[in-house]
N, CA, C and O atoms as a GROMACS GRO file, in nm:
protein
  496
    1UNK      N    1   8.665   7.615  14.488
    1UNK     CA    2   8.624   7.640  14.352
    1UNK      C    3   8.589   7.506  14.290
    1UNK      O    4   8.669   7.412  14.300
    2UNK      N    5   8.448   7.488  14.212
    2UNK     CA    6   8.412   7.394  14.222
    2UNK      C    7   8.460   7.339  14.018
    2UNK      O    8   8.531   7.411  13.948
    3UNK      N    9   8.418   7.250  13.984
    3UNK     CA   10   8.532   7.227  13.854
    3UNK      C   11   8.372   7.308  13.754
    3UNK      O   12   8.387   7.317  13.633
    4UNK      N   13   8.234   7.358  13.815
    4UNK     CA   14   8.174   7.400  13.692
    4UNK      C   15   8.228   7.586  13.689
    4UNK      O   16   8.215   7.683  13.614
    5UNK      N   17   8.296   7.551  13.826
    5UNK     CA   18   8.297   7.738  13.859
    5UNK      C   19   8.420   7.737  13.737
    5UNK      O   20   8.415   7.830  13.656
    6UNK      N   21   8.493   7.670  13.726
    6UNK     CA   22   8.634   7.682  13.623
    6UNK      C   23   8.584   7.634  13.481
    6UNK      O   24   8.682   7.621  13.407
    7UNK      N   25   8.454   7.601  13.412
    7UNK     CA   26   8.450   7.548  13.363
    7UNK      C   27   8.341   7.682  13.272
    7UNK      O   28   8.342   7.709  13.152
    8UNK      N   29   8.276   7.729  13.357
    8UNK     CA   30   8.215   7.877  13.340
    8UNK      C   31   8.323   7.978  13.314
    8UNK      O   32   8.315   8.042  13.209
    9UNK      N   33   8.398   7.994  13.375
    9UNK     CA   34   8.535   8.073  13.379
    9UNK      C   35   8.616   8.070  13.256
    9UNK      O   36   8.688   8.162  13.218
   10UNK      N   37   8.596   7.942  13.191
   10UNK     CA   38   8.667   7.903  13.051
   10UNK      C   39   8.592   7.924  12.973
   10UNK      O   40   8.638   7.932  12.859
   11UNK      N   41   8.454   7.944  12.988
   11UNK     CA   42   8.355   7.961  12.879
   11UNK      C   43   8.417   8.093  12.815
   11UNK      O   44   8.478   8.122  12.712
   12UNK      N   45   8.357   8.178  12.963
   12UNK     CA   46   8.322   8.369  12.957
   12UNK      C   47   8.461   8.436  12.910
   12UNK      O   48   8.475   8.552  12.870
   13UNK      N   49   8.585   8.314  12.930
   13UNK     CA   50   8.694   8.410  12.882
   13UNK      C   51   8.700   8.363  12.743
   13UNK      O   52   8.767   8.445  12.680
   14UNK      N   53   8.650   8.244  12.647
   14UNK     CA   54   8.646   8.228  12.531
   14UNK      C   55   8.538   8.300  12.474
   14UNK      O   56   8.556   8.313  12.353
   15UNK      N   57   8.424   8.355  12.517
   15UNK     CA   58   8.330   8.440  12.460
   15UNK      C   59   8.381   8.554  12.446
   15UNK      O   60   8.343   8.605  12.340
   16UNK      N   61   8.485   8.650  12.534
   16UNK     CA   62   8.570   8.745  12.556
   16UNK      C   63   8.612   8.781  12.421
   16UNK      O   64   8.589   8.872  12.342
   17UNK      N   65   8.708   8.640  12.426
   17UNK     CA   66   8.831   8.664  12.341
   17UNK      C   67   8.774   8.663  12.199
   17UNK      O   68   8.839   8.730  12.119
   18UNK      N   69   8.603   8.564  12.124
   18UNK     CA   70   8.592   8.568  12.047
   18UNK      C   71   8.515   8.690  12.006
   18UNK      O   72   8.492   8.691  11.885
   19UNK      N   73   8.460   8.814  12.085
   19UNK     CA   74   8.399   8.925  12.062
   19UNK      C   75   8.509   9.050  12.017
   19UNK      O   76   8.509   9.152  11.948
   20UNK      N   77   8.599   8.974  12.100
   20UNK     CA   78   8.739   9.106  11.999
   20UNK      C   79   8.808   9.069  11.910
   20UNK      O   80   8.887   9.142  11.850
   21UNK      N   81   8.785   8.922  11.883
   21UNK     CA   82   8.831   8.881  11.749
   21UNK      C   83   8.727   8.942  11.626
   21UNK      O   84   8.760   8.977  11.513
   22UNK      N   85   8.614   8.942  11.676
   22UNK     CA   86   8.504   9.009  11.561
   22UNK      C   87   8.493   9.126  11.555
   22UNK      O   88   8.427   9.175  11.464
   23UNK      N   89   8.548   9.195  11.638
   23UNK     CA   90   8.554   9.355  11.689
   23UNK      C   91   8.648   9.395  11.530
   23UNK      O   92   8.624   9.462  11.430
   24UNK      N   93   8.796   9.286  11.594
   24UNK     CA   94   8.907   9.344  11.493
   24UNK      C   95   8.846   9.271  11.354
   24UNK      O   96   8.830   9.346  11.258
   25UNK      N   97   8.815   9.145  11.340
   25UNK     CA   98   8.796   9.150  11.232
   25UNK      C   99   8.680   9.242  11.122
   25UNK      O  100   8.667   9.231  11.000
   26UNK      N  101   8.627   9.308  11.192
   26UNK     CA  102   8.540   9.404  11.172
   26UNK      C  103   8.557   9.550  11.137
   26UNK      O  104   8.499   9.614  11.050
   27UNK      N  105   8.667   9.597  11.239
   27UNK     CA  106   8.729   9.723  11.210
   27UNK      C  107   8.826   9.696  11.079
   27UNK      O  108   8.855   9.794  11.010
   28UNK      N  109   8.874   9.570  11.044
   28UNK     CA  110   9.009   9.586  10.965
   28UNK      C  111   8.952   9.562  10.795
   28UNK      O  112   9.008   9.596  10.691
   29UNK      N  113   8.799   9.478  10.820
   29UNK     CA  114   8.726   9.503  10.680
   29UNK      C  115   8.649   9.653  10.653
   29UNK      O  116   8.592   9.687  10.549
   30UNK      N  117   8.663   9.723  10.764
   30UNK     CA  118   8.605   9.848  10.715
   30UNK      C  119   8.707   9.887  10.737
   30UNK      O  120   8.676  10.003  10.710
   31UNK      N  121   8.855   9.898  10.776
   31UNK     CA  122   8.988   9.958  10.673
   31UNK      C  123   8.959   9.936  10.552
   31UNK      O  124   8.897  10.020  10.488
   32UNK      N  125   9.000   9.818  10.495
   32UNK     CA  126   9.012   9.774  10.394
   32UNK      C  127   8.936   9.836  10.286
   32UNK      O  128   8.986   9.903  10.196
   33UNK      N  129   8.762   9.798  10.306
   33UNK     CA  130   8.670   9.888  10.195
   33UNK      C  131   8.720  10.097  10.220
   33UNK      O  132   8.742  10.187  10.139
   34UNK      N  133   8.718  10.093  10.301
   34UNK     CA  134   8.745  10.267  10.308
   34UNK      C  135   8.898  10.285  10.210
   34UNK      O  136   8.904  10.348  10.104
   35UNK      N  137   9.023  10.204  10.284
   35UNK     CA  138   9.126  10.229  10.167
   35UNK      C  139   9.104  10.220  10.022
   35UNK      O  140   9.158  10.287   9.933
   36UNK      N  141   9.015  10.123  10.010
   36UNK     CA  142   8.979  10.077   9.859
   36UNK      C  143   8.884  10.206   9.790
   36UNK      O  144   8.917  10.286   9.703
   37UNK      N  145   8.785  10.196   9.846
   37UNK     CA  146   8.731  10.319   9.774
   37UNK      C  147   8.757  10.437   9.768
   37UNK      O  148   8.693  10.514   9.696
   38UNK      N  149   8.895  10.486   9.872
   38UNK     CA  150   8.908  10.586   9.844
   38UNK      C  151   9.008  10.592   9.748
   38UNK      O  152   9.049  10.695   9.693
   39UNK      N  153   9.054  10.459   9.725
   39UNK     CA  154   9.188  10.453   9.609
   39UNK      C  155   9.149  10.517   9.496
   39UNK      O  156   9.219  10.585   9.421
   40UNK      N  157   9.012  10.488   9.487
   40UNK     CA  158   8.927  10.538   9.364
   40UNK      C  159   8.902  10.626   9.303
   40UNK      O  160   8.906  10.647   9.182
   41UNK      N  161   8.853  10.723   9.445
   41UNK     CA  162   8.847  10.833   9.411
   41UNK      C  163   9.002  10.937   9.429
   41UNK      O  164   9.008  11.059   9.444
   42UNK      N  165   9.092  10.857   9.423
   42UNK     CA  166   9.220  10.944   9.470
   42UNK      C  167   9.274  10.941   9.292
   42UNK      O  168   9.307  11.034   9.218
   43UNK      N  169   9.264  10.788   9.265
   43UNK     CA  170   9.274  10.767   9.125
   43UNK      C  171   9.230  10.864   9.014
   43UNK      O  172   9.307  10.901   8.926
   44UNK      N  173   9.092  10.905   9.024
   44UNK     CA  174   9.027  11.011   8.960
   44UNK      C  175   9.087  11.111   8.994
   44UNK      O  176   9.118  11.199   8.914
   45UNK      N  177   9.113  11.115   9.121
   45UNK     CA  178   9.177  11.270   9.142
   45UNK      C  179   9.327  11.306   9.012
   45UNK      O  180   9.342  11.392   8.926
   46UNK      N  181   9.409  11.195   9.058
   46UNK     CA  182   9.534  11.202   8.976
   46UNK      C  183   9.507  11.214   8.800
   46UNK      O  184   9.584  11.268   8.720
   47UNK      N  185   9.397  11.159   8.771
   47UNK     CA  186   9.354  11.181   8.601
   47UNK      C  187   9.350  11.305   8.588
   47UNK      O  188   9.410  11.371   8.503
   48UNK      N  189   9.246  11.363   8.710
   48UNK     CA  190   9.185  11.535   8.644
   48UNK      C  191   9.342  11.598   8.704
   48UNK      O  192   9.381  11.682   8.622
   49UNK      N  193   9.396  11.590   8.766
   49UNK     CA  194   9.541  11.675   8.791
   49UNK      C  195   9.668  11.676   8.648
   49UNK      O  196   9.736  11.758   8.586
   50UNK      N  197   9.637  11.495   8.649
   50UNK     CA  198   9.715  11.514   8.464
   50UNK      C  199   9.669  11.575   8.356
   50UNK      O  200   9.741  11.617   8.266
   51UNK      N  201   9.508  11.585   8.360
   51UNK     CA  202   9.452  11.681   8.271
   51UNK      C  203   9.497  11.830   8.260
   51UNK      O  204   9.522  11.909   8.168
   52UNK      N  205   9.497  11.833   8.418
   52UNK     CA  206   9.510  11.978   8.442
   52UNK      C  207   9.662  12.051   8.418
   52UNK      O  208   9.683  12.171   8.400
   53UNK      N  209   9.773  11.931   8.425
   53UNK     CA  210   9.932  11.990   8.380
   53UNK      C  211   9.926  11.976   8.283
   53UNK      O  212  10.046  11.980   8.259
   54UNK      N  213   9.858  11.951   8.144
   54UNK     CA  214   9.888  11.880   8.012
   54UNK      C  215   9.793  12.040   7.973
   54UNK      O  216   9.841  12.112   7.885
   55UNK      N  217   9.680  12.080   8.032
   55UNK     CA  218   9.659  12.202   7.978
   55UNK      C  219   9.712  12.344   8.036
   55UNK      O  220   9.687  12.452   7.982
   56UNK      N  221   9.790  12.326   8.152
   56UNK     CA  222   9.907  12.428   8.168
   56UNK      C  223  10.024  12.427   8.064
   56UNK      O  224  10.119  12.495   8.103
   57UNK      N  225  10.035  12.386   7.981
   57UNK     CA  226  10.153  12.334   7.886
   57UNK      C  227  10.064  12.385   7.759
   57UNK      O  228  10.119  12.445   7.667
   58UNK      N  229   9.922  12.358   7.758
   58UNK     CA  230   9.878  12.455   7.595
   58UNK      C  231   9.908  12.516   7.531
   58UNK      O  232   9.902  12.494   7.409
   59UNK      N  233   9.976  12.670   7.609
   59UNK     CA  234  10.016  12.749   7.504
   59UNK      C  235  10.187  12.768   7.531
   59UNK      O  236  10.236  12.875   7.568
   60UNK      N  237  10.253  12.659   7.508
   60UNK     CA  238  10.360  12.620   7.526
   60UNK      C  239  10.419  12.602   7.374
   60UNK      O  240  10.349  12.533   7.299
   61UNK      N  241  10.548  12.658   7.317
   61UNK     CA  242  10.573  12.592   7.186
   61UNK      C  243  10.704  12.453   7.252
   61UNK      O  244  10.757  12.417   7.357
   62UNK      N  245  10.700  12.419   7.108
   62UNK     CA  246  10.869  12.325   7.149
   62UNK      C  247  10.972  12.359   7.207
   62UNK      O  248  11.036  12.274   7.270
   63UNK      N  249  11.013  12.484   7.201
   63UNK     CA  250  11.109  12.542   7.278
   63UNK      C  251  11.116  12.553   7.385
   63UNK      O  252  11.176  12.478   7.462
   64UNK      N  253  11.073  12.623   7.402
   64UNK     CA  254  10.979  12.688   7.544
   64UNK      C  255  10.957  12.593   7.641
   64UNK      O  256  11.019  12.613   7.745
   65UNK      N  257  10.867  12.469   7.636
   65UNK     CA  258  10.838  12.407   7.726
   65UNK      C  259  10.861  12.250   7.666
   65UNK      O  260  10.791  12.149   7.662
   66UNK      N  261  11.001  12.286   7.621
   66UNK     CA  262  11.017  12.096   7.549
   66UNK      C  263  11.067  11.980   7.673
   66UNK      O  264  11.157  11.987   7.756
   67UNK      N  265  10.969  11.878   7.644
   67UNK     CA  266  11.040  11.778   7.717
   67UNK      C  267  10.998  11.799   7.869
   67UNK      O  268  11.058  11.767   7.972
   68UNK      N  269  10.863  11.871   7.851
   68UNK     CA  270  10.756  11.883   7.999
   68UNK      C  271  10.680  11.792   7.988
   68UNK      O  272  10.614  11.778   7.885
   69UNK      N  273  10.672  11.695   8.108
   69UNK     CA  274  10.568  11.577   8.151
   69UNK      C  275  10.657  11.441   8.124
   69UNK      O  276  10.780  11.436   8.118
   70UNK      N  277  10.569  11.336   8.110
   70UNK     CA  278  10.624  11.221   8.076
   70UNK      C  279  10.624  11.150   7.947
   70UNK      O  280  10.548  11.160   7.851
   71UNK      N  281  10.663  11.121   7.954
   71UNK     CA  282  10.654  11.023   7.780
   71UNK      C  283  10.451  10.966   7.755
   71UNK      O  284  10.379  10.911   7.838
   72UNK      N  285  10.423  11.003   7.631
   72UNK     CA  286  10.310  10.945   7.614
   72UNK      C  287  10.271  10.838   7.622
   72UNK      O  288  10.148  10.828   7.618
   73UNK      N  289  10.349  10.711   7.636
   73UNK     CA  290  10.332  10.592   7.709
   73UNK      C  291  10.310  10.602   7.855
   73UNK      O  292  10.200  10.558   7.889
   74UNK      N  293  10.386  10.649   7.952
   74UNK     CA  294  10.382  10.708   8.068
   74UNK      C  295  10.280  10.725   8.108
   74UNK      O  296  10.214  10.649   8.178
   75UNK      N  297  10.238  10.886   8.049
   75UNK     CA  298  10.075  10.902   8.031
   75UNK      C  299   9.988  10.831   8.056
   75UNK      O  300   9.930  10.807   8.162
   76UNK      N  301   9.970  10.780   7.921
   76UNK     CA  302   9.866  10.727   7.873
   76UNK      C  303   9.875  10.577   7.994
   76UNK      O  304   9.765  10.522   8.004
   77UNK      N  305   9.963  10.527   8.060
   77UNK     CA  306   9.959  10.428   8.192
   77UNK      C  307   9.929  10.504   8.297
   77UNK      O  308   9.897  10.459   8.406
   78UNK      N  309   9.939  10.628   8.267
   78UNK     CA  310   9.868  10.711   8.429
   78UNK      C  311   9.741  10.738   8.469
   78UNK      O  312   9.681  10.737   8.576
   79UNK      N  313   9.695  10.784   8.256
   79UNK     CA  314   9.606  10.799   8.235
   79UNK      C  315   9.473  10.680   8.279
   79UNK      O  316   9.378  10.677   8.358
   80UNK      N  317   9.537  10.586   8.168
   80UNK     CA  318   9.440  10.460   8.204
   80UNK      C  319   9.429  10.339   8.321
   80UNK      O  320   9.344  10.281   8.387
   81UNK      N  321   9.570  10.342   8.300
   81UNK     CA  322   9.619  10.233   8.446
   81UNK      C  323   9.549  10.270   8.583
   81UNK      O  324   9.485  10.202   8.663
   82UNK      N  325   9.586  10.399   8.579
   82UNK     CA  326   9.527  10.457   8.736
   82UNK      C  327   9.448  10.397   8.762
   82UNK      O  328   9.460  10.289   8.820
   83UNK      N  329   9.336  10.452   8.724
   83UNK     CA  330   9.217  10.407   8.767
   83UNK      C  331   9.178  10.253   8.766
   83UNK      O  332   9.116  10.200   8.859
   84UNK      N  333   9.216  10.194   8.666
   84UNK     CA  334   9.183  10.024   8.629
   84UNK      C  335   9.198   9.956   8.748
   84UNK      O  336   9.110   9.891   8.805
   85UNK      N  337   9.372   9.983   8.805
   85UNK     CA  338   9.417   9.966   8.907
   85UNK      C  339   9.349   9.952   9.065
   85UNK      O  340   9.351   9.863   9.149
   86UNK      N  341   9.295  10.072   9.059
   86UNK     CA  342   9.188  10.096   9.099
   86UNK      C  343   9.091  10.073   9.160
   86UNK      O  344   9.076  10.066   9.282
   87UNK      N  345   9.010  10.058   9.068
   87UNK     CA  346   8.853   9.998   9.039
   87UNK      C  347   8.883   9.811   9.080
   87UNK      O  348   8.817   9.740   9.156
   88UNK      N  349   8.980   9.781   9.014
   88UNK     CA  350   9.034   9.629   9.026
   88UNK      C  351   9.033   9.606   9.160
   88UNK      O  352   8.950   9.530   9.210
   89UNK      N  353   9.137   9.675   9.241
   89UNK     CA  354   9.131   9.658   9.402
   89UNK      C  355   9.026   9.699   9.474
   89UNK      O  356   9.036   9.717   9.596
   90UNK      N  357   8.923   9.717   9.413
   90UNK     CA  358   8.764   9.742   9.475
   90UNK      C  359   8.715   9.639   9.473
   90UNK      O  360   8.673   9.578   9.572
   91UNK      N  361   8.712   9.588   9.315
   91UNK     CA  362   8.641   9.470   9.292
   91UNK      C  363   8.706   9.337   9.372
   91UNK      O  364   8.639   9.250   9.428
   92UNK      N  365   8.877   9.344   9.363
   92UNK     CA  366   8.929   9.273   9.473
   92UNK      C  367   8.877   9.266   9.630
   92UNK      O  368   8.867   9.164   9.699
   93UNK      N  369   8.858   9.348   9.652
   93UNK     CA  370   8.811   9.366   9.844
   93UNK      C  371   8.694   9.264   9.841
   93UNK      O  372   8.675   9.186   9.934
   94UNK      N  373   8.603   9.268   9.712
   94UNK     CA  374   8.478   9.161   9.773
   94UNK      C  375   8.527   8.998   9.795
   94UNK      O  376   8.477   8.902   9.853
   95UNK      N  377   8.669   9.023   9.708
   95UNK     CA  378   8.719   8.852   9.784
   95UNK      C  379   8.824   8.852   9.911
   95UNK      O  380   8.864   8.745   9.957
   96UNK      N  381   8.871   8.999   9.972
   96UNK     CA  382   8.962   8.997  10.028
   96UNK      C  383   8.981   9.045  10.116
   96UNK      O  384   9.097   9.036  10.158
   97UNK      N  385   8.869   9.134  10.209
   97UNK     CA  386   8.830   9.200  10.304
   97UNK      C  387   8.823   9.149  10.406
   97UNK      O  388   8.869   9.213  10.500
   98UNK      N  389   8.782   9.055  10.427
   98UNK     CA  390   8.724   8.984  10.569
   98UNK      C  391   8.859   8.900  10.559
   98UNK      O  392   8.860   8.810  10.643
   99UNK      N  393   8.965   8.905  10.483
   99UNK     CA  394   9.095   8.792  10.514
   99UNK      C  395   9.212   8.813  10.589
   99UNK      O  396   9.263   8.895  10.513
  100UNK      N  397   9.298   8.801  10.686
  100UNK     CA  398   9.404   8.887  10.739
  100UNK      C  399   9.486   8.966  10.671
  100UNK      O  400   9.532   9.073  10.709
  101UNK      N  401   9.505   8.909  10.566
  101UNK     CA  402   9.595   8.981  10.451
  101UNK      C  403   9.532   9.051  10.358
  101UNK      O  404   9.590   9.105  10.263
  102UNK      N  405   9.421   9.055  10.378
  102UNK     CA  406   9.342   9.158  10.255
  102UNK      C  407   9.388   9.245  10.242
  102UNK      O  408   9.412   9.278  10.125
  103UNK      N  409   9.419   9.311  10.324
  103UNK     CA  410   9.499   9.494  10.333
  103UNK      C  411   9.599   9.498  10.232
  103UNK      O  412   9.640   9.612  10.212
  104UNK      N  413   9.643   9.426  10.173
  104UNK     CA  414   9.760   9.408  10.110
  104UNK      C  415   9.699   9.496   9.976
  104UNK      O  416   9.756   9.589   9.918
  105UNK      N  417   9.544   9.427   9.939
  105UNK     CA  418   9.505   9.500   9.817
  105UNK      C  419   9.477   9.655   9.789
  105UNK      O  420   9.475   9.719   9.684
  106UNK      N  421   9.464   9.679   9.879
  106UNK     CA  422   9.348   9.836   9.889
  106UNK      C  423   9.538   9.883   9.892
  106UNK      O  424   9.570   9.965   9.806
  107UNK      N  425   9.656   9.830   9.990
  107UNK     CA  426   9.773   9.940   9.971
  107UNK      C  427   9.858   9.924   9.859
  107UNK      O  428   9.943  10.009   9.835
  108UNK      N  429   9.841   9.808   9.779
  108UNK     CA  430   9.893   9.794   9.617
  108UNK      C  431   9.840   9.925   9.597
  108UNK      O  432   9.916  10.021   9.613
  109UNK      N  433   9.705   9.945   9.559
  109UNK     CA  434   9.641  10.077   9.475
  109UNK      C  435   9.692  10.160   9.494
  109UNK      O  436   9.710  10.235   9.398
  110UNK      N  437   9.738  10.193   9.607
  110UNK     CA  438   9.782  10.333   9.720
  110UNK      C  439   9.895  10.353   9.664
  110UNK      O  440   9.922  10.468   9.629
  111UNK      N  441   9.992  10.243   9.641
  111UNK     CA  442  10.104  10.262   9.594
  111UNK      C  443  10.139  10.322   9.418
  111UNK      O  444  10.219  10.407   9.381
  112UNK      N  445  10.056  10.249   9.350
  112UNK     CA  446  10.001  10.282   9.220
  112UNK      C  447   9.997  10.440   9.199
  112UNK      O  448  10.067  10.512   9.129
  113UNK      N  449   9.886  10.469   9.287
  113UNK     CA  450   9.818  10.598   9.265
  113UNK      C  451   9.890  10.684   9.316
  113UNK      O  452   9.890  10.789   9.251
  114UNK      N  453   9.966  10.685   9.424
  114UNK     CA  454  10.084  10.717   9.439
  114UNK      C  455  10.180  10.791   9.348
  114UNK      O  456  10.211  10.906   9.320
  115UNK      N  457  10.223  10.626   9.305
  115UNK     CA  458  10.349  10.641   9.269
  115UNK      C  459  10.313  10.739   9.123
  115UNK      O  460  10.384  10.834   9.091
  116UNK      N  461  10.200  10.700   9.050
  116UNK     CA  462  10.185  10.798   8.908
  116UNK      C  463  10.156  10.980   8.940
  116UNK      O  464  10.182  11.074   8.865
  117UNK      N  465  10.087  10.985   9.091
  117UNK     CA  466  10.121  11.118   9.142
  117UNK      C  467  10.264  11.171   9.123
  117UNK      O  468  10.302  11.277   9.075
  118UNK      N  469  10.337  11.061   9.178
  118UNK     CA  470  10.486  11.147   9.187
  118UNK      C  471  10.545  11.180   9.036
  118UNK      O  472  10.619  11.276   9.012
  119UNK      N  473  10.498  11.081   8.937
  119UNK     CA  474  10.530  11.137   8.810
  119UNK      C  475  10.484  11.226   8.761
  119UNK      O  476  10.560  11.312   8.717
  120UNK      N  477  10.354  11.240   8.751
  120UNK     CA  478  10.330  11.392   8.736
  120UNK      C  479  10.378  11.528   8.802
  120UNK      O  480  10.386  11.640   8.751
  121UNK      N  481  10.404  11.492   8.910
  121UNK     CA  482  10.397  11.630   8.986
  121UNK      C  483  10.623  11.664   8.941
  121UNK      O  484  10.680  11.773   8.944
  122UNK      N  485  10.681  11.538   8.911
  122UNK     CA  486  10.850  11.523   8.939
  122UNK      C  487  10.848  11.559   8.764
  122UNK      O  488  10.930  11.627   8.701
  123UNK      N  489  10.767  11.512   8.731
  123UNK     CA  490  10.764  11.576   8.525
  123UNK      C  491  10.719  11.668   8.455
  123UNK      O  492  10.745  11.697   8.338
  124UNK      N  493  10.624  11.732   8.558
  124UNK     CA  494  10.570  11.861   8.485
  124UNK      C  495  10.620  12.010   8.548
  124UNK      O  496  10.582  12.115   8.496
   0.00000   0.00000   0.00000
């Protein structure tokens, strides 16, 4: 084995290794944008669902259905936050996608959108 045969050999296994480095870094920025935008639309989802328990409660008096949902602060952070939240970790991904740790942003949202799901669904 001659030192270009090992020297070829070191090339083709660094060309290797850098085509599945772009592979993954490739698959893990199209995680990233897919988690993100769908945060978005999951976000919207959770608005029209709070819409939708706040008008199951319409023909509700004080009695009857007192002390259903969350506090109007609550709300109104489910309401608006959601989405901001959101939209923010979208606009985040264009600095944070292609980074190892980007993922971190798109599953903040997840958690967010999440977590104001569970208040609605644990309050109404």
């Amino acid at each position: 084995m001659s030192a270009h045969d090992v020297e070829h050999d070191r090339q083709r296994a660094l060309d290797e290794r850098s085509s599945e480095t772009g592979r993954s870094h490739t698959s893990r920025s199209l995680l990233n944008w897919v988690l993100a935008a769908l945060a978005v639309v999951a976000a919207f989802a959770v608005v029209a669902f709070a819409y939708i328990q706040v008008l199951g409660t319409a023909a509700c008096t004080d009695g009857a259905c007192g002390g259903v949902g969350p506090s109007e602060t609550v709300f109104g952070l489910i309401l608006y936050g959601t989405p901001i939240v959101a939209l923010v970790a979208l606009l985040l991904s264009f600095f944070t996608a292609r980074r190892r740790m980007g993922i971190v942003v798109p599953v903040i949202s997840w958690v967010v959108v999440l977590a104001a799901l569970a208040v609605l669904i644990f309050t109404f």
